[in-house]
TORDRENPA-18845 format. One record per residue (C-alpha): z, y, x; residue number from 1; residue in one letter. Coordinates in steps of 0.1 Angstrom, whole numbers, plus 5000, padded with zeros to 4 digits. Each point is the difference from the previous one (the first is absolute). Layout:
N
PT; pz; py; px; resi; resn
PT; Z; Y; X; NUM; A
...
//
This chain:
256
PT; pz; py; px; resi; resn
PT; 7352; 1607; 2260; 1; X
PT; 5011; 4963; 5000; 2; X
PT; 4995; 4985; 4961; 3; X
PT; 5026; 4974; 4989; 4; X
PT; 4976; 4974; 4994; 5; X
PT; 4986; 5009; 5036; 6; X
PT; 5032; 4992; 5018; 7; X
PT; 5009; 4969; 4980; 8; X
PT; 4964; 4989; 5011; 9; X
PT; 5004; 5007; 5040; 10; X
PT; 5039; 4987; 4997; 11; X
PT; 4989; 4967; 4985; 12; X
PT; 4972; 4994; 5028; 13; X
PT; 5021; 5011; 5024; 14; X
PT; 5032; 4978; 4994; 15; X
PT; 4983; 4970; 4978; 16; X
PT; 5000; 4973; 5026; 17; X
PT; 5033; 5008; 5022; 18; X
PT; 5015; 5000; 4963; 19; X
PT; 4987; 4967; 4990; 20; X
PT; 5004; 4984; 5032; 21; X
PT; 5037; 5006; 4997; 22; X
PT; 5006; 4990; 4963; 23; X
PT; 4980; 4972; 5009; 24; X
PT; 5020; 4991; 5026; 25; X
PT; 5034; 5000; 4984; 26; X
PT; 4988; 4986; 4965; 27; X
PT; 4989; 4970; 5021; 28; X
PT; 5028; 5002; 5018; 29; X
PT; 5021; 4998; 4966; 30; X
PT; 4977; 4974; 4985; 31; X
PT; 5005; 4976; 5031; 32; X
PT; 5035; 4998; 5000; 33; X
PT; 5000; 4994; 4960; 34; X
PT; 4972; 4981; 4994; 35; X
PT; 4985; 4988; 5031; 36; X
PT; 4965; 5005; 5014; 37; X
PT; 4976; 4985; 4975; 38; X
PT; 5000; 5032; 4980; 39; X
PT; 4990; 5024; 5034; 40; X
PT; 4965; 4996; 4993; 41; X
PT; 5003; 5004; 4960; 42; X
PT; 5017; 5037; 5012; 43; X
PT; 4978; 5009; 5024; 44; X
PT; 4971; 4999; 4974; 45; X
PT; 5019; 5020; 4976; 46; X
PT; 5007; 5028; 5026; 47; X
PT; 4967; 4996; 5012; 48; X
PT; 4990; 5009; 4961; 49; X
PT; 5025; 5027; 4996; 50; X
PT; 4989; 5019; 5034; 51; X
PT; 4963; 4997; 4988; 52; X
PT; 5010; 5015; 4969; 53; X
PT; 5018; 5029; 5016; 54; X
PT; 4974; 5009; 5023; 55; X
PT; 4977; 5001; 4968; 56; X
PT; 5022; 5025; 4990; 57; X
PT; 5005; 5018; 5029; 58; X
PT; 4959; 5003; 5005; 59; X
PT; 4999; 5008; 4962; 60; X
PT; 5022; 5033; 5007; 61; X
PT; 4983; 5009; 5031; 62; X
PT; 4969; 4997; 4977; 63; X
PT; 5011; 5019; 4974; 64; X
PT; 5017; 5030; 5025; 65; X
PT; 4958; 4996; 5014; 66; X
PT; 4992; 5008; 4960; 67; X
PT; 5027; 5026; 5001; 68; X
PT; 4983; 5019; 5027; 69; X
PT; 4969; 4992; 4984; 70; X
PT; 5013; 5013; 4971; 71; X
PT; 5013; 5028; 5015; 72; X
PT; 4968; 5011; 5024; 73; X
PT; 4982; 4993; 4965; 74; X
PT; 5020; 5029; 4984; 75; X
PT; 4997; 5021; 5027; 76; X
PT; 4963; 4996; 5000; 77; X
PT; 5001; 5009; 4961; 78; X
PT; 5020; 5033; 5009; 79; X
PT; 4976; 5008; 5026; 80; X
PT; 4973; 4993; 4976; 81; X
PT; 5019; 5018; 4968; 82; X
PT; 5006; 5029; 5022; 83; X
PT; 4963; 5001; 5008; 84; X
PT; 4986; 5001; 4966; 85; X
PT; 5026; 5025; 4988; 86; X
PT; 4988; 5023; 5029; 87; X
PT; 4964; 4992; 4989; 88; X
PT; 5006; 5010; 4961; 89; X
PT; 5020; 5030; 5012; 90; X
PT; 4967; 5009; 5024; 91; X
PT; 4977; 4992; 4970; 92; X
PT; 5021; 5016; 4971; 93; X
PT; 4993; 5034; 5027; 94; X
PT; 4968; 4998; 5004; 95; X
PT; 4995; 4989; 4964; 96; X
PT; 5018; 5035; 4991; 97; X
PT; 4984; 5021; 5029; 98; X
PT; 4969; 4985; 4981; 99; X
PT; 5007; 5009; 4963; 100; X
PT; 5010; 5032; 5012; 101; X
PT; 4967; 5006; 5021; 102; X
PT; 4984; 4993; 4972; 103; X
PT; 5015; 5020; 4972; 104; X
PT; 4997; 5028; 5020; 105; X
PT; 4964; 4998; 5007; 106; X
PT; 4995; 4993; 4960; 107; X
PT; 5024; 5034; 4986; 108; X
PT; 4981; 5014; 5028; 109; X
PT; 4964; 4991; 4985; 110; X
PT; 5011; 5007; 4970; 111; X
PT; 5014; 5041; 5006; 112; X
PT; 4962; 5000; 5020; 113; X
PT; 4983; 4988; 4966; 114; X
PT; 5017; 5023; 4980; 115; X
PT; 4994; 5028; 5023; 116; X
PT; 4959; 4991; 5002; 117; X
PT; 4993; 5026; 4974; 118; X
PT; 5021; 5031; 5013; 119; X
PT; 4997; 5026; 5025; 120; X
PT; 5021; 5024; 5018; 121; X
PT; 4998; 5038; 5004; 122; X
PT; 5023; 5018; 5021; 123; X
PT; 4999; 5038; 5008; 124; X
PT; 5003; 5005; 4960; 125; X
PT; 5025; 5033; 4994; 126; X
PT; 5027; 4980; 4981; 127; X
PT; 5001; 5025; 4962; 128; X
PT; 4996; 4980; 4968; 129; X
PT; 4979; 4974; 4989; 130; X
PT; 4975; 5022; 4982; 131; X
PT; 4997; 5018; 5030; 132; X
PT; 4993; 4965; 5017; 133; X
PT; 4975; 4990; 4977; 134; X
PT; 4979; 5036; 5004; 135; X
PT; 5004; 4995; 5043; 136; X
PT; 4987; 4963; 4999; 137; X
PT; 4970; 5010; 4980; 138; X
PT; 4993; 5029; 5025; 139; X
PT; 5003; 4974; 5025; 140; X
PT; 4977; 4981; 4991; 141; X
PT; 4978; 5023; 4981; 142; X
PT; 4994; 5028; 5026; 143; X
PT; 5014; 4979; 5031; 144; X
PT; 4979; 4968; 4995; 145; X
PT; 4977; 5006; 4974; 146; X
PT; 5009; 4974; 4975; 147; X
PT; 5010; 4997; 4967; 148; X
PT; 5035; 5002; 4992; 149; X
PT; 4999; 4984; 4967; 150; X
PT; 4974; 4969; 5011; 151; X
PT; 5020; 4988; 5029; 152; X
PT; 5041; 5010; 4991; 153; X
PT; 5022; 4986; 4973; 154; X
PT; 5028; 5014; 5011; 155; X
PT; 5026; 5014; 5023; 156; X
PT; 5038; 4999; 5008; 157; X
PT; 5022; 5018; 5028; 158; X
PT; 5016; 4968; 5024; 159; X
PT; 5034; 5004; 5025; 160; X
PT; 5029; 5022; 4995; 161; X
PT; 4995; 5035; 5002; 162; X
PT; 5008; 5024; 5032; 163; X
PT; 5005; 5032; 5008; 164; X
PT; 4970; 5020; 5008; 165; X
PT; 4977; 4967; 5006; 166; X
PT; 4978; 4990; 4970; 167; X
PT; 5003; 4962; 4983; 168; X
PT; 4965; 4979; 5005; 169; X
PT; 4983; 5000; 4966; 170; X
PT; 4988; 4964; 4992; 171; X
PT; 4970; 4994; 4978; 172; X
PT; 4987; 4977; 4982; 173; X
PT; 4959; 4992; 5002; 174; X
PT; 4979; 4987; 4971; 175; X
PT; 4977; 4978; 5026; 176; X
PT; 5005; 4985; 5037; 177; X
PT; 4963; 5015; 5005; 178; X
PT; 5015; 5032; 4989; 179; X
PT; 5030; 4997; 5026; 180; X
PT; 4980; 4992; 5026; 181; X
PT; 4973; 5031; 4996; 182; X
PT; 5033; 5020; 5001; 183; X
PT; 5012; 4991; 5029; 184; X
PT; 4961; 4999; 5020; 185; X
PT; 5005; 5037; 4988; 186; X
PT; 5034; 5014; 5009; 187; X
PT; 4992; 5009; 5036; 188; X
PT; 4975; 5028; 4983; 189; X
PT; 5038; 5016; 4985; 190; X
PT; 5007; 5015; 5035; 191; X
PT; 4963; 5022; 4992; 192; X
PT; 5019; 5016; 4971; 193; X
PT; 5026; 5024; 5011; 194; X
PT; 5021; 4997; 4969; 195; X
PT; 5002; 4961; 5006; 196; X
PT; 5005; 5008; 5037; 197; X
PT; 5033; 4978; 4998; 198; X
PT; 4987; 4978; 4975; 199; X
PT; 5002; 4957; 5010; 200; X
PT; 4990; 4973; 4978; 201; X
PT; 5011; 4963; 5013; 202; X
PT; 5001; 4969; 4985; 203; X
PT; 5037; 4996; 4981; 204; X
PT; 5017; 4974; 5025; 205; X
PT; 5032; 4978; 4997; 206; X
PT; 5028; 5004; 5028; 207; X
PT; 4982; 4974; 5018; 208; X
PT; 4967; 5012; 5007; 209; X
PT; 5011; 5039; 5001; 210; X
PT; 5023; 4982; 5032; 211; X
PT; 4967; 4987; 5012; 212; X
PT; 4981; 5033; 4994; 213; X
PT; 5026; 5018; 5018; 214; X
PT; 4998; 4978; 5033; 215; X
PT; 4959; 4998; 4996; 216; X
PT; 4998; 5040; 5003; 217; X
PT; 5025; 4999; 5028; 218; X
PT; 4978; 4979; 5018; 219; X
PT; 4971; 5011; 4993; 220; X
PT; 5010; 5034; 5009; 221; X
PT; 5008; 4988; 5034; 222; X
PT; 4962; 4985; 5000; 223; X
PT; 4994; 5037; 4998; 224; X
PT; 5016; 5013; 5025; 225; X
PT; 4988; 4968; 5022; 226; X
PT; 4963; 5021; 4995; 227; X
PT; 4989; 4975; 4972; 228; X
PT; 4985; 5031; 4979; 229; X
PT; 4983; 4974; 4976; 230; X
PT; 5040; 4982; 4989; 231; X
PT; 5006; 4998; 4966; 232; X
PT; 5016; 4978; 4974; 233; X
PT; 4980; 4973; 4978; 234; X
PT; 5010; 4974; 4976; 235; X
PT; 5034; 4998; 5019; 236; X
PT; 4986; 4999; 5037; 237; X
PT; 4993; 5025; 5025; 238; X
PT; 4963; 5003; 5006; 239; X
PT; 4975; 5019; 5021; 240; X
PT; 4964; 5006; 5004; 241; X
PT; 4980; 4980; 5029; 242; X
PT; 4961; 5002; 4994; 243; X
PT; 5006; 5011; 4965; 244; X
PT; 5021; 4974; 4991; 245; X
PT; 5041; 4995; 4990; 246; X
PT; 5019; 4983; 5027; 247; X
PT; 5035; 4988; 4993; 248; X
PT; 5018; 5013; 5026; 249; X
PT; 5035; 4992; 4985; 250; X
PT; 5016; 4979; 4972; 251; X
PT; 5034; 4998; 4987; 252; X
PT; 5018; 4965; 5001; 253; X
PT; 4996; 5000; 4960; 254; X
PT; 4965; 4999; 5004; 255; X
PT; 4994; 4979; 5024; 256; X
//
């Protein structure tokens, strides 16, 4: 669109001279007829002045529509630019949050694991009372793995709401990690006792990791029945025996 100061510009370059030539004309004209010709020359100088300083005027407002547009391409430029940065800080303010949240997560989620680094899990325990508990674990472990009830457990609790006809896990509590860990080398001799028959001890897990543990022993499952006999789940990963040695044979995306 056409500024003011745009048009006054092209008007004045456009009619300047055909104007002047025609004032000039009849003020002389005028001039002769009063005052004779000894002036013509005086005149001519002083529209030769006043056209000079019109056309400085007229170039000044083409100038200044050229710093309009200058102006104006600057400003769109600085939009452009505005717009930019403000789609950067939205970008970075969502990655900043993805971030923080990433990170508190994997922090609550160290934290539930090192509160659950002492306990244990016992599932197949009839559900009665908790004296009845307390007489089961020792049995457990005193006839099932041949350890000392009182050394290694400090005690014991019943965890998840309670159903009909299915048992709550008991979770215990261990005096030592050494402790926890001779437990759990042992709990495969339970399926030797026929009382303990349905007796499991695991490691007490958060949502997370029992989410993992569920997918690892769907997998590895299907290692099985792929004829990989020697399967099994360590430390996380899915392992199997080559030359007497643990192969990692499949890792879930937490842990690798």
């Amino acid at each position: 669109m056409t500024s003011v100061s745009q048009k006054i510009g092209m008007d004045l370059k456009k009619d300047m001279d055909t104007t002047f030539k025609m004032i000039r004309d009849e003020m002389i004209e005028v001039v002769s007829k009063k005052i004779g010709n000894e002036l013509k020359g005086d005149m001519d100088m002083a529209f030769k002045k006043a056209k000079d300083e019109l056309t400085t005027v007229a170039s000044k407002l083409s100038t200044d529509e050229s710093d309009e547009r200058r102006v104006m391409k600057d400003e769109e430029e600085f939009k452009k630019l505005a717009k930019e940065v403000n789609d950067m800080k939205i970008e970075m303010d969502s990655q900043v949050r993805k971030t923080v949240m990433v990170v508190r997560e994997a922090v609550e989620e160290a934290l539930k694991i090192e509160i659950r680094k002492m306990n244990l899990v016992i599932h197949g325990v009839p559900d009665i009372d908790a004296e009845h508990d307390f007489y089961q674990v020792a049995a457990i472990l005193g006839n099932g793995l041949h350890m000392d009830f009182d050394r290694h457990v400090s005690s014991m609790t019943r965890i998840w709401k309670i159903e009909e006809n299915k048992p709550r896990p008991l979770r215990i509590v261990v005096k030592s990690l050494d402790g926890k860990k001779e437990i759990l080398s042992r709990t495969k001799d339970l399926k030797n006792v026929e009382t303990f028959k349905r007796v499991f001890i695991s490691l007490d897990l958060t949502r997370r990791q029992q989410k993992v543990d569920k997918e690892l022993r769907t997998d590895v499952k299907k290692f099985r029945d792929q004829g990989e006999s020697t399967a099994r789940i360590k430390y996380g990963k899915i392992v199997k025996n080559v030359n007497g040695r643990d192969v990692v044979v499949y890792q879930t995306a937490q842990h690798v």
